[in-house]
C-alpha positions as CSV (number, residue, x, y, z in Angstrom):
1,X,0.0,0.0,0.0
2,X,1.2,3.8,-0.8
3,X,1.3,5.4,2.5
4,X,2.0,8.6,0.9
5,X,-1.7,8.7,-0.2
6,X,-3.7,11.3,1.5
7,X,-6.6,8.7,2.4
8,X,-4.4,6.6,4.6
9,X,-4.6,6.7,7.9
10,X,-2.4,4.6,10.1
11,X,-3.6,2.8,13.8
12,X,-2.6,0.3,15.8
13,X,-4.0,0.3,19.3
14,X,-5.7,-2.1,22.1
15,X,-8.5,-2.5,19.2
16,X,-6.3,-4.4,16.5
17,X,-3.9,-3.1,13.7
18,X,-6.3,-1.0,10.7
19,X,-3.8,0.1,7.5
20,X,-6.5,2.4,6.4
21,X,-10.1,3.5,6.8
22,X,-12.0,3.5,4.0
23,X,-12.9,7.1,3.2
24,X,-16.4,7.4,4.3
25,X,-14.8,6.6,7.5
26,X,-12.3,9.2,7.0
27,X,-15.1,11.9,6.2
28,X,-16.9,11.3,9.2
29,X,-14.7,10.9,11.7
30,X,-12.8,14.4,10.4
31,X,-17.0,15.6,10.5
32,X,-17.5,14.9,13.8
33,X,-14.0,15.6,15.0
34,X,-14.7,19.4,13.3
35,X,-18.0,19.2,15.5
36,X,-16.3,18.8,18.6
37,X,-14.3,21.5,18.2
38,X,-11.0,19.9,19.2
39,X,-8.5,18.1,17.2
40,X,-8.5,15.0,19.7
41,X,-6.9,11.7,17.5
42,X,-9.0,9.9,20.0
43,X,-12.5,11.4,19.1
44,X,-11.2,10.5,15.5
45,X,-9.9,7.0,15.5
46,X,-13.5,5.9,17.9
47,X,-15.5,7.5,15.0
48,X,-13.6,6.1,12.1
49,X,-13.8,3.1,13.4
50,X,-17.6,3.5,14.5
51,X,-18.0,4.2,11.0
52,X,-15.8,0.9,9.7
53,X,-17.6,-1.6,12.1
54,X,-21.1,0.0,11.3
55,X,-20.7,-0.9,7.2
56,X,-19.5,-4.7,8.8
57,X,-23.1,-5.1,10.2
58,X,-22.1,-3.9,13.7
59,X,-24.9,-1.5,15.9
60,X,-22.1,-0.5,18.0
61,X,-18.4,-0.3,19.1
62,X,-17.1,-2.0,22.7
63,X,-14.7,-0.1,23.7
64,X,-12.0,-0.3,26.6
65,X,-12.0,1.8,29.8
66,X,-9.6,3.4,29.6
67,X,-11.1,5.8,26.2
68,X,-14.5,6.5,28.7
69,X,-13.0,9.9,30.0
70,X,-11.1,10.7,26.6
71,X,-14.8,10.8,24.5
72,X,-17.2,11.3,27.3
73,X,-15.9,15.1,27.5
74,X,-16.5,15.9,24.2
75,X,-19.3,17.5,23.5
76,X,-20.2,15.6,20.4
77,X,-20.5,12.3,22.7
78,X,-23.6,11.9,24.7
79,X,-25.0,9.5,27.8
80,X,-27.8,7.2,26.5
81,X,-30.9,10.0,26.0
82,X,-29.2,12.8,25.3
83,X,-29.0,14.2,21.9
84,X,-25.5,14.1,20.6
85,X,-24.0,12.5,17.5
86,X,-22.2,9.7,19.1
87,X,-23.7,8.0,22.5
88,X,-21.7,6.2,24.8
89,X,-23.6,3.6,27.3
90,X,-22.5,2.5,30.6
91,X,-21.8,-0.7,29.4
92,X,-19.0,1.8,27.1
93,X,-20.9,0.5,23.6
94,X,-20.3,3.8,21.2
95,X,-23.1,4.0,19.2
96,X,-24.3,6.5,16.1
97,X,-27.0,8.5,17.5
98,X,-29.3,6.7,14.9
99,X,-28.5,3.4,16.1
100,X,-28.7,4.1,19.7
101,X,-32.2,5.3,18.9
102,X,-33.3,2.4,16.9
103,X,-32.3,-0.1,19.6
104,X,-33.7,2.0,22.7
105,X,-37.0,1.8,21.1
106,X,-37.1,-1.5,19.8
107,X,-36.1,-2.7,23.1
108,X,-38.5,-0.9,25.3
109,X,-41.1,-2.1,22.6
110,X,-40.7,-5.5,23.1
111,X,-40.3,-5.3,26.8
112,X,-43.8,-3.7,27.1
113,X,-45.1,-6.1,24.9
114,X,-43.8,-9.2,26.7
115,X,-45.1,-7.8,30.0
116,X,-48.2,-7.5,28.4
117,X,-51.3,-10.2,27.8
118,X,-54.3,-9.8,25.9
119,X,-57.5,-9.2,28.1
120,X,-61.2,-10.8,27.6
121,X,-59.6,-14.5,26.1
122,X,-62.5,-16.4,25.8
123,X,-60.4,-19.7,27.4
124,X,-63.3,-21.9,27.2
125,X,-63.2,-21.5,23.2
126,X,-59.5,-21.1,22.4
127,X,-59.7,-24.9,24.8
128,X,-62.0,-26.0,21.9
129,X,-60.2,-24.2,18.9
130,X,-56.6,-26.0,20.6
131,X,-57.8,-29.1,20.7
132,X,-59.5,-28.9,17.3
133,X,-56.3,-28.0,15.6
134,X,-54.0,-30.0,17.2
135,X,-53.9,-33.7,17.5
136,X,-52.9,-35.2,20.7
137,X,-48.9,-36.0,20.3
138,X,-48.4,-40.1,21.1
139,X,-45.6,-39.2,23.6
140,X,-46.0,-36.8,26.3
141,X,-43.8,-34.5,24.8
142,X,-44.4,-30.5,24.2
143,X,-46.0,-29.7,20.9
144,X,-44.1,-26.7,20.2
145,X,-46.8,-25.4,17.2
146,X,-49.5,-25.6,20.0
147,X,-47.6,-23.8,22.5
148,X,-46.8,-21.0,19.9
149,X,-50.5,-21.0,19.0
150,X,-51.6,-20.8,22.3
151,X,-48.7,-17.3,23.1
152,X,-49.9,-15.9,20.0
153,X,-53.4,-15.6,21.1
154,X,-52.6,-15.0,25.0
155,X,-49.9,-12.7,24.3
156,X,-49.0,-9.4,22.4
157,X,-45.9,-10.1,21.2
158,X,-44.5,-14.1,20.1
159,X,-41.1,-15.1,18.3
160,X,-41.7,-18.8,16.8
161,X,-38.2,-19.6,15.1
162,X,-37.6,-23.3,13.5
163,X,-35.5,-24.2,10.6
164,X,-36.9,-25.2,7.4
165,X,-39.8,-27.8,7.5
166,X,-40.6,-27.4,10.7
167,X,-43.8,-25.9,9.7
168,X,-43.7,-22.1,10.7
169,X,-45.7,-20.3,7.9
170,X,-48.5,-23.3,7.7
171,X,-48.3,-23.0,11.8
172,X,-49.4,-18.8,10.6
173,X,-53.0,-20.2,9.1
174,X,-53.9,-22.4,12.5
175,X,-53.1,-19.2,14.2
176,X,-55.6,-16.5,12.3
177,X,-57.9,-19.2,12.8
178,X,-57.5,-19.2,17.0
179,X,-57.7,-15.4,16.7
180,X,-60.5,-15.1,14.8
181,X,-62.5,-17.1,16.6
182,X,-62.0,-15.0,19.2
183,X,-62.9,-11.7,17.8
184,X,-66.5,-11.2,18.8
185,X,-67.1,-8.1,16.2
186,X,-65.8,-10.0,13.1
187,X,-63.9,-6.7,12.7
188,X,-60.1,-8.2,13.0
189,X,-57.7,-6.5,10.9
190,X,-54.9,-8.3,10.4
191,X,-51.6,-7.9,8.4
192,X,-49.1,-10.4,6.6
193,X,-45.3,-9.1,5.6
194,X,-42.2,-10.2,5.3
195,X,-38.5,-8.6,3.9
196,X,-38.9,-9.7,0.3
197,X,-41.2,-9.6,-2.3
198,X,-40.7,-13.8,-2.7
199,X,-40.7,-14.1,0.9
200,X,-44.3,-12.3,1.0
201,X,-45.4,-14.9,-2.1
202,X,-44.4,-17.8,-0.3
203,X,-46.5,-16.6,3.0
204,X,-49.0,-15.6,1.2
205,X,-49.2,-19.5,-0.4
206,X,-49.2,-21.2,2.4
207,X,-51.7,-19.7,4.0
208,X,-54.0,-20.0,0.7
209,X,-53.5,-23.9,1.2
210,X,-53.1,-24.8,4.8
211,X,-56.3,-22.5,5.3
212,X,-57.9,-25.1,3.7
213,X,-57.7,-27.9,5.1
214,X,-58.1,-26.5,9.3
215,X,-60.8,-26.8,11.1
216,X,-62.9,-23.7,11.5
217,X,-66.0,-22.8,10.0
218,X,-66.0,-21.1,6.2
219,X,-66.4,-17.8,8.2
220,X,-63.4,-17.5,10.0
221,X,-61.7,-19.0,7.0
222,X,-63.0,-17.1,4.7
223,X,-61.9,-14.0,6.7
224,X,-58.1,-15.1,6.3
225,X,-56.2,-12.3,5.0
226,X,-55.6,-13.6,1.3
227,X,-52.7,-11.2,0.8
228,X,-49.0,-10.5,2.2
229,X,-46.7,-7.9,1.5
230,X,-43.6,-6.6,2.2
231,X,-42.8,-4.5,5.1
232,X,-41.9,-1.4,2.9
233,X,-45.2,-1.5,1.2
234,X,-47.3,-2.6,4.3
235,X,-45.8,0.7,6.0
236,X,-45.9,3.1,2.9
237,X,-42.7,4.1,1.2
238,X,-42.1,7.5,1.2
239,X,-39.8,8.2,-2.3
240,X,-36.9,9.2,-1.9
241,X,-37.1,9.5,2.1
242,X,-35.7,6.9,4.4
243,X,-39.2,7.7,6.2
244,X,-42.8,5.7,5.7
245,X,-46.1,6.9,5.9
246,X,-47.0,4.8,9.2
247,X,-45.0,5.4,11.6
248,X,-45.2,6.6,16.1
249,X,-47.3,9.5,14.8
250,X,-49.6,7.5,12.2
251,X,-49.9,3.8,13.8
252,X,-51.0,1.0,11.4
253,X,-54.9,0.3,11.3
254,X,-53.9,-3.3,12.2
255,X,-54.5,-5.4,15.1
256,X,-52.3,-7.8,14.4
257,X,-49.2,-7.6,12.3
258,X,-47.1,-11.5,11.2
259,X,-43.9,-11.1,10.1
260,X,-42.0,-14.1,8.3
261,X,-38.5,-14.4,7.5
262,X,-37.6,-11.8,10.2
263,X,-33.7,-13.3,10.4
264,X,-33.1,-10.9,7.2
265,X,-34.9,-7.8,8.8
266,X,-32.0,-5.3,10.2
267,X,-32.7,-3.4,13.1
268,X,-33.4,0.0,11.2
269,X,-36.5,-1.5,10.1
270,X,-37.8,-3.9,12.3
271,X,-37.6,-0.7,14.8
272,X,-39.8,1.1,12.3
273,X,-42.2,-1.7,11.9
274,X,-42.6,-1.7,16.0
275,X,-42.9,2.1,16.3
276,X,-45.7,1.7,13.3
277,X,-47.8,-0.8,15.3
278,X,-50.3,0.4,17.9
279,X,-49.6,-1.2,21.7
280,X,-52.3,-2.9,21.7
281,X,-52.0,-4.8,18.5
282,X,-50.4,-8.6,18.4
283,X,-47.0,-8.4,16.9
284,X,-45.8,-11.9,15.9
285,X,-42.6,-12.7,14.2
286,X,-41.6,-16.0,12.9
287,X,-37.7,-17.0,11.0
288,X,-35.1,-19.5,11.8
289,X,-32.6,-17.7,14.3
290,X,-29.7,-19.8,12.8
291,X,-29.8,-18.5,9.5
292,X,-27.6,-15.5,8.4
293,X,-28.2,-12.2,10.0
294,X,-29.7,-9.5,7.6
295,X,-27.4,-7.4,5.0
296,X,-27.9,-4.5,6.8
297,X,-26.7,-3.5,10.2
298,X,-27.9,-6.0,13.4
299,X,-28.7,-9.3,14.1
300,X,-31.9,-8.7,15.4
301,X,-33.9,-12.0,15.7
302,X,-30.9,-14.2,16.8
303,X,-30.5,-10.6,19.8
304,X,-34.4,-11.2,20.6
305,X,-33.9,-15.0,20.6
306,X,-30.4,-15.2,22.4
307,X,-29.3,-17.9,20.5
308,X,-26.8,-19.8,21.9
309,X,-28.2,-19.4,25.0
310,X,-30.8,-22.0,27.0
311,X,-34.0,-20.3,28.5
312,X,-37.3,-22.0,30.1
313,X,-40.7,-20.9,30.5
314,X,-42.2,-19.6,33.7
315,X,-44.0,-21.5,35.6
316,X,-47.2,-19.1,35.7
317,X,-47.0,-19.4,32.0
318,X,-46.7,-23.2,32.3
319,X,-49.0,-23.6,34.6
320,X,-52.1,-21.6,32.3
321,X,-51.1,-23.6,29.3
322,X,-51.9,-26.6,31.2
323,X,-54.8,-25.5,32.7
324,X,-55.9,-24.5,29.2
325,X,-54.9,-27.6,27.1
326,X,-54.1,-30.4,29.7
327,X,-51.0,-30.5,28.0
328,X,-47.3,-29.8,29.8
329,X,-44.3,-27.6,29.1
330,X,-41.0,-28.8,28.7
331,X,-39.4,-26.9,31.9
332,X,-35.8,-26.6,33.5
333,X,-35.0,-26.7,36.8
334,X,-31.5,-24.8,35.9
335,X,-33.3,-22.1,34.0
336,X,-36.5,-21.1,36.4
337,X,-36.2,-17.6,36.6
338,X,-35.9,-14.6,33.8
339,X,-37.4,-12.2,32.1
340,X,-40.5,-11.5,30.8
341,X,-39.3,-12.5,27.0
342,X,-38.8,-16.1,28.1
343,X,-42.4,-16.5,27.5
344,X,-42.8,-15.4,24.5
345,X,-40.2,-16.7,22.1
346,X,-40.8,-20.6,21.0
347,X,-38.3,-22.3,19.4
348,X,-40.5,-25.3,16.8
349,X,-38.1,-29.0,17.4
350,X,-40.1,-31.3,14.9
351,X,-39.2,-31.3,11.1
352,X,-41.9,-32.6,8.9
353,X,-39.8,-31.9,5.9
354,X,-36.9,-33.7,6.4
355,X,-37.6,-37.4,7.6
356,X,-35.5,-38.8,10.3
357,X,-32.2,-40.0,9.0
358,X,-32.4,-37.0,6.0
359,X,-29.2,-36.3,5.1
360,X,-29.9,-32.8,4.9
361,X,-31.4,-32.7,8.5
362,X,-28.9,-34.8,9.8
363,X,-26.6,-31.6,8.2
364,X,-28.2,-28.5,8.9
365,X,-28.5,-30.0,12.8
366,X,-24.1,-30.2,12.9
367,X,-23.6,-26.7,11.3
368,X,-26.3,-25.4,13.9
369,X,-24.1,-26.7,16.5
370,X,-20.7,-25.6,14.5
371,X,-20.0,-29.5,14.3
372,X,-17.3,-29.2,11.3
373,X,-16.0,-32.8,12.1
374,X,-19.5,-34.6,11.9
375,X,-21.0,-32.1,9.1
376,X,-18.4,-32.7,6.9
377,X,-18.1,-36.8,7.3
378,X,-21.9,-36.6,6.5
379,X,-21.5,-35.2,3.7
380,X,-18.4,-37.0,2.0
381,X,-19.8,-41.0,3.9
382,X,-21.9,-41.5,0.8
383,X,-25.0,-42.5,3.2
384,X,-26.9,-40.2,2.0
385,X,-28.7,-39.5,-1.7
386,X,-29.5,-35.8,-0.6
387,X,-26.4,-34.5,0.4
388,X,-22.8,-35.0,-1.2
389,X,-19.3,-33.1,-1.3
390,X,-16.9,-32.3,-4.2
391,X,-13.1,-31.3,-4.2
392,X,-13.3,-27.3,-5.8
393,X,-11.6,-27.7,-9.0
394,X,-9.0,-25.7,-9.8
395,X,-10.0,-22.4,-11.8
396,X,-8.8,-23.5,-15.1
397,X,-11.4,-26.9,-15.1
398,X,-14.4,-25.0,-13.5
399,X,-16.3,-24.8,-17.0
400,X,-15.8,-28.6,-17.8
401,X,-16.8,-29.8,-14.3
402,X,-19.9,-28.2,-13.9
403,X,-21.3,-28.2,-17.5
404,X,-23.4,-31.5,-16.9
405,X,-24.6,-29.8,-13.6
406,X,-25.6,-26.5,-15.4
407,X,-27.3,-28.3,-18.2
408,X,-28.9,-30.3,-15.8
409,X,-30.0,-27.5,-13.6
410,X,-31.3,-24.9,-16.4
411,X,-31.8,-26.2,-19.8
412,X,-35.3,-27.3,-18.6
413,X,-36.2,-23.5,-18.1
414,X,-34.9,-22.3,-20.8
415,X,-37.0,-24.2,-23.2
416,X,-40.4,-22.9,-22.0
417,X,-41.5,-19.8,-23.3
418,X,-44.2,-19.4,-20.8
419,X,-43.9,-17.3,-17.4
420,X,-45.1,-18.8,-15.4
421,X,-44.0,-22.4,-16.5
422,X,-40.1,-20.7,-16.7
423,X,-40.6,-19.4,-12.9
424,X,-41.6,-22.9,-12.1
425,X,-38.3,-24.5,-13.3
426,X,-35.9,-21.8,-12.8
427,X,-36.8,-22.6,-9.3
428,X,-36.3,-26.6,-9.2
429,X,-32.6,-25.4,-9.0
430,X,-29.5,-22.6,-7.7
431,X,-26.2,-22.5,-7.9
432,X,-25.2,-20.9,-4.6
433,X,-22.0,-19.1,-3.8
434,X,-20.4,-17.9,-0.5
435,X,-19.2,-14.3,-2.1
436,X,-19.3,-12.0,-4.6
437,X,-15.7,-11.7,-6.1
438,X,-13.0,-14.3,-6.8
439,X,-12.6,-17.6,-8.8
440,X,-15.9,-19.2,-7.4
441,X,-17.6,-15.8,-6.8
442,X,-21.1,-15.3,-8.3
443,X,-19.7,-12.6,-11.0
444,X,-17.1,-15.3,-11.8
445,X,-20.1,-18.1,-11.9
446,X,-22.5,-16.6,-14.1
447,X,-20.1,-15.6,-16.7
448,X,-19.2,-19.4,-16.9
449,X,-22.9,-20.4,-16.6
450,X,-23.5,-18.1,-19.5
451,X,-20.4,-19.6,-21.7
452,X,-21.6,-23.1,-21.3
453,X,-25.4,-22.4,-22.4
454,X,-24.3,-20.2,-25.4
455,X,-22.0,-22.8,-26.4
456,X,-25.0,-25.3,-26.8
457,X,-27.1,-22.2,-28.4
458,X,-29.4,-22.3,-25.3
459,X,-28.9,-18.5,-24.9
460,X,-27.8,-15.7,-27.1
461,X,-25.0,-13.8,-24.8
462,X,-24.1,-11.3,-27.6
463,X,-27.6,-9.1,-26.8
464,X,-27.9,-8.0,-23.0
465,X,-31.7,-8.5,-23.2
466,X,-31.0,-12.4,-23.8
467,X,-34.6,-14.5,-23.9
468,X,-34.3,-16.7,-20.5
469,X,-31.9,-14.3,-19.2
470,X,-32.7,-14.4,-15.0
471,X,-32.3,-10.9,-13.0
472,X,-32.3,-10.2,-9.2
473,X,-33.2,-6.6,-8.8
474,X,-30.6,-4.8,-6.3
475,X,-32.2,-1.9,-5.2
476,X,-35.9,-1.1,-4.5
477,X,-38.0,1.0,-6.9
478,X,-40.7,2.1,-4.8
479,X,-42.9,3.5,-8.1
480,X,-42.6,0.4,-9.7
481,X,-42.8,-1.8,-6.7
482,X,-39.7,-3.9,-7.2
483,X,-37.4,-4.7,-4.6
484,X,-34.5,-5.7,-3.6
485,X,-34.1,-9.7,-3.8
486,X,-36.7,-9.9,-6.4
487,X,-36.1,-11.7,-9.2
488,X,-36.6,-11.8,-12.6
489,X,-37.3,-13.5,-16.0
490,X,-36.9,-12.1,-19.8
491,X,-39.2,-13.7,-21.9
492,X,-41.5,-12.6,-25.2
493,X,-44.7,-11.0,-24.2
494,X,-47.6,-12.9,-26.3
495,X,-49.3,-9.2,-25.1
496,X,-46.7,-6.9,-26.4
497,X,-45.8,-8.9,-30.2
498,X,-43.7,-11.3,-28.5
499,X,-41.7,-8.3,-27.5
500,X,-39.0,-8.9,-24.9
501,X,-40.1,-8.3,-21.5
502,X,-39.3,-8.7,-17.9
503,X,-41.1,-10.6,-15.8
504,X,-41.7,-10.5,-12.0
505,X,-44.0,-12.6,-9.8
506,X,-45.7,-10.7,-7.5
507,X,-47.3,-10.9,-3.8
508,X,-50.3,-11.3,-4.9
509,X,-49.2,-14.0,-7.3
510,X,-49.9,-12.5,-10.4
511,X,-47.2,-11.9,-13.3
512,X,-46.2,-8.5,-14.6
513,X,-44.0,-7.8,-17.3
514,X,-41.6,-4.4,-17.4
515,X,-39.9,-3.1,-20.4
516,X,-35.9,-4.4,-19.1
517,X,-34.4,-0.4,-19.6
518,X,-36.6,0.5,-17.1
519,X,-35.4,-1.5,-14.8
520,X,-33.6,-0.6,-11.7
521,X,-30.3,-1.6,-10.5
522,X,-30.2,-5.7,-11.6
523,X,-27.7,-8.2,-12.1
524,X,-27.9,-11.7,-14.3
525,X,-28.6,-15.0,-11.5
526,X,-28.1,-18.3,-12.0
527,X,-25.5,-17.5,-9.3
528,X,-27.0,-15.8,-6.3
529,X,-25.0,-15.3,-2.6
530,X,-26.2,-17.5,0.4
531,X,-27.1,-13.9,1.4
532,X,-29.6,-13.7,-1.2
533,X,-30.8,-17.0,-1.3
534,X,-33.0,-16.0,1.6
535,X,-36.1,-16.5,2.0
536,X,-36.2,-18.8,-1.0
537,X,-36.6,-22.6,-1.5
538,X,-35.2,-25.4,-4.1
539,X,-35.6,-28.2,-4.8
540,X,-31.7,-29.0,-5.6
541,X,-28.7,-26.5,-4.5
542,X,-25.1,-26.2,-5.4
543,X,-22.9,-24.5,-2.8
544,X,-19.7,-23.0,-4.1
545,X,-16.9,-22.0,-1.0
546,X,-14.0,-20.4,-1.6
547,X,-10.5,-21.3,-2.2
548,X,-8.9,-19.8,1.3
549,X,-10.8,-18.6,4.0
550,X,-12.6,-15.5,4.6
551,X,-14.1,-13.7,7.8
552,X,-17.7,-13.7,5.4
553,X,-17.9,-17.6,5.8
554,X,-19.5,-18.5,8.5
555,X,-21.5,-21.4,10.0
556,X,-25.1,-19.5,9.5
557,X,-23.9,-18.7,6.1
558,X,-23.2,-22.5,5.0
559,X,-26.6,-23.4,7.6
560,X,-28.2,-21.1,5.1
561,X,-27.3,-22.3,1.5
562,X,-27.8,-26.1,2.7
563,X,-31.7,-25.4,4.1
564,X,-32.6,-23.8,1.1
565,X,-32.6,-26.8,-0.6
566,X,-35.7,-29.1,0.0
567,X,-34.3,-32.5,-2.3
568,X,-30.6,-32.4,-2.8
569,X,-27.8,-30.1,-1.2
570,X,-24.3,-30.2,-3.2
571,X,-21.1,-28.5,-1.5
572,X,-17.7,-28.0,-3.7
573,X,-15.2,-26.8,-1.7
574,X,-11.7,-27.4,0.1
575,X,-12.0,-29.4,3.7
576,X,-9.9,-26.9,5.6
577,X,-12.3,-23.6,4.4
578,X,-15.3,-25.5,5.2
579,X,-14.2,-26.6,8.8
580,X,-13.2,-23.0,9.3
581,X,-16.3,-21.6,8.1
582,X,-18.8,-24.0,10.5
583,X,-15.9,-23.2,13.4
584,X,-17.1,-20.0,12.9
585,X,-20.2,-17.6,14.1
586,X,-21.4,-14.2,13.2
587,X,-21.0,-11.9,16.3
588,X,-22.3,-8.4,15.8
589,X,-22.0,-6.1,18.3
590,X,-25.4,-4.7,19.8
591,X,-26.9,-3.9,23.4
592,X,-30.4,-5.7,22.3
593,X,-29.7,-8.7,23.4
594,X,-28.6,-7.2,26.9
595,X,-31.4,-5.0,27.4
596,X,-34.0,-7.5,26.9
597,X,-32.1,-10.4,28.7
598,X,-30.2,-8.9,31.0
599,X,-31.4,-5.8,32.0
């Protein structure tokens, strides 16, 4: 590196070595340091790296002792509720002013929530409705999907987490069903989001088929919300403003809000959706807290959750489920006391995807647990049909090796000419990558992708509006109500002369096509990250790692390319990389965890 350049900035201290800040963090620490009125190298290096561990995902900055005195006398760095640009806690987390803010709230949302139950429960029905929806388990062991259902109705806030197939969104339909049998005015108004326009299809689905089969009358089915959305939408985007419509001053005219997929929902918004919905309204949240923590900054349902960490229900709480439903709770004699919160988050144990001895069960359970030893003799015993591991080829033999795989994987789609047919198959299969850049990045994987179906004229790669070509959009366009995540197909538009146009699928399940220049920001996908992959299903992925080890491979992150496959899970990689990545966790720093378990 030149050190002569002017953006270089040298430190080494009790934090770590850091050759340079980027310059945004150079900006703002100079900003603030300007602000302060003092030229303190102190006040700058906290800031800069504020700044640097803030873009990493990070709510806020531990810091040692010894700065407390140094930044707590500037007058640019504030106690927690005072209005300053940097805050500094007791517990010495530095936060932006911003992020301080968003946490505060959350926090103190979800304690008053927990605290709270929901008066007039007609026990003697939700008894009936329980034991109507539930069938008695053969063991006497908890049924985690009853005890959600029964906190969702008793309770204004529940967390249900569970991996994939453990039934979470079909466990969503039993629960409108409970709580509409207990609104008396047949006035309930409830609301279905999640992150992603996919994510809010999927929901949406589910609940259109599971409502089906439950057993309520045709009223209180009928008066299923038959429409999700995602959060932006369901709270109004504002264009151009980082603001929405609904918000502490203009609640939601909701009284109960479900939120799927909340593992990708940083803490910005998740704050915002909290602050949107009235106090007395059920909030309930539902995501797998092992999964990879959102793009943006936080990691706000494995904070809620404290995963890692063993909790039990109260015994007041145990005690009214069984008075309720006959039925027990799972409780430890280790973990009787805590707080409020305990009650409400339920973590669902029983996979009805995966049968026992699935390979991809018997998987996802060892990179939960960060088991690198047992997760990677799994996959290379050759006991299982649904799981396997591959040697990474070197660079040079890439595009030979994964030809038959490709071919395999998308030549189905890409001799269909109709939407929604072509959204069918494209999703049967994924190549899945671990990064962006590098030999086995997804840039690197879709330009060989590409070569291999142009050279069996499957594609035309010389025209950029290619027929089949698949697009994820990258950044949200409010006006035309695509989003980040969504994705994509170019096909002819029987409307439009056969004319090439883009095609979405939508919440609401419909197709719409968009000229592709109007487009916003897009990339081609038969390669997606693991970070994208979210809130999607396959039936068959392909996991690409890396060559050498990065601080972006984590266990969550290999946790979350393998559940996204529902048949088959592939990984190509090296056995060192792998056991580093499942050695390792994604720690963000945050005080939410803290304040709502500890404080």
């Amino acid at each position: 590196m030149n050190k002569s350049n002017e953006n270089y900035t040298p430190f080494s201290g009790f934090l770590g070595t850091y050759d340079a800040f980027s310059e945004i963090d150079n900006h703002f620490a100079r900003l603030v340091t300007r602000l302060s009125g003092t030229e303190s190298p102190d006040l700058f290096y906290a800031a800069a790296l504020l700044s640097h561990v803030s873009a990493q995902g990070h709510i806020c900055l531990k810091l040692s002792s010894k700065w407390r005195d140094k930044l707590i006398s500037s007058r640019v760095v504030g106690r927690p509720g005072e209005f300053r640009p940097l805050i500094l806690d007791e517990k010495l987390r530095l936060y932006l002013y911003r992020y301080w803010q968003y946490e505060k709230s959350l926090a103190d949302d979800i304690k008053a929530r927990s605290a709270s139950e929901i008066e007039n429960i007609d026990l003697t029905l939700l008894r009936e409705g329980l034991s109507r929806t539930f069938e008695p388990l053969q063991e006497k062991n908890t049924d985690w999907q009853k005890l959600a259902s029964f906190i969702s109705v008793v309770k204004k806030f529940c967390v249900i987490s569970g991996g994939p197939g453990t039934g979470k969104t079909r466990l969503v339909a039993k629960i409108l069903g409970l709580l509409l049998e207990q609104d008396k005015s047949s006035g309930l108004r409830i609301a279905l989001c999640a992150p992603t326009g996919k994510a809010s299809v999927r929901l949406q689905e589910s609940i259109k088929i599971s409502k089906e089969t439950l057993p309520f009358e045709n009223r209180i089915k009928d008066s299923m919300p038959s429409e999700a959305s995602t959060i932006h939408r369901l709270l109004g985007t504002i264009s151009g403003s980082p603001y929405f419509r609904h918000n502490a001053a203009n609640r939601l005219p909701v009284d109960v809000v479900v939120l799927d997929e909340a593992s990708m929902v940083d803490l910005a918004l998740m704050s915002k959706l909290f602050q949107a919905t009235s106090s007395d309204a059920r909030l309930i949240l539902l995501g797998d807290r092992d999964q990879l923590a959102s793009v943006e900054a936080g990691s706000v349902l494995g904070d809620i959750c404290d995963t890692g960490r063993i909790h039990s229900f109260s015994e007041s709480l145990s005690a009214k489920y069984q008075e309720i439903t006959g039925n027990s709770v799972e409780l430890s004699e280790k973990y009787k006391t805590g707080p409020e919160i305990r009650d409400c988050v339920v973590e669902l144990k029983k996979n009805y995807r995966f049968r026992e001895g699935s390979g991809i069960g018997e998987l996802s359970s060892a990179l939960k647990t960060g088991d690198s030893l047992r997760a990677l003799s799994l996959l290379k015993s050759g006991a299982f049909q649904d799981i396997k591991w591959n040697i990474l080829p070197h660079p040079s033999r890439l595009k030979g090796r994964i030809r038959e795989v490709v071919l395999n994987g998308y030549k189905p789609f890409l001799e269909t000419k109709s939407p929604a047919e072509a959204f069918y198959l494209f999703g049967r299969f994924q190549l899945l990558s671990a990064l962006r850049k590098g030999p086995y990045g997804v840039y690197a994987l879709n330009s060989t992708v590409e070569q291999i179906l142009s050279d069996e004229n499957l594609i035309d790669i010389r025209k950029r509006w290619y027929c089949s070509r698949p697009i994820l959009i990258k950044k949200n366009d409010y006006y035309m109500h695509l989003f980040n995540g969504d994705v994509g197909i170019i096909l002819p538009d029987p409307a439009s002369d056969d004319e090439l146009r883009a095609f979405f699928r939508f919440s609401d399940g419909t197709l719409r096509s968009f000229l592709p220049a109007r487009l916003p920001e897009h990339e081609t996908v038969y390669a997606m990250t693991a970070h994208q992959s979210q809130g999607s299903e396959f039936e068959d992925v392909l996991l690409f790692l890396p060559d050498r080890d990065s601080p972006l491979l984590t266990r969550e992150l290999v946790y979350t390319a393998v559940t996204r496959a529902k048949e088959k899970a592939e990984i190509w990689g090296s056995e060192s990389v792998f056991e580093m990545a499942v050695s390792r966790r994604i720690e963000r720093s945050s005080g939410l965890r803290d304040a709502l378990w500890n404080s």
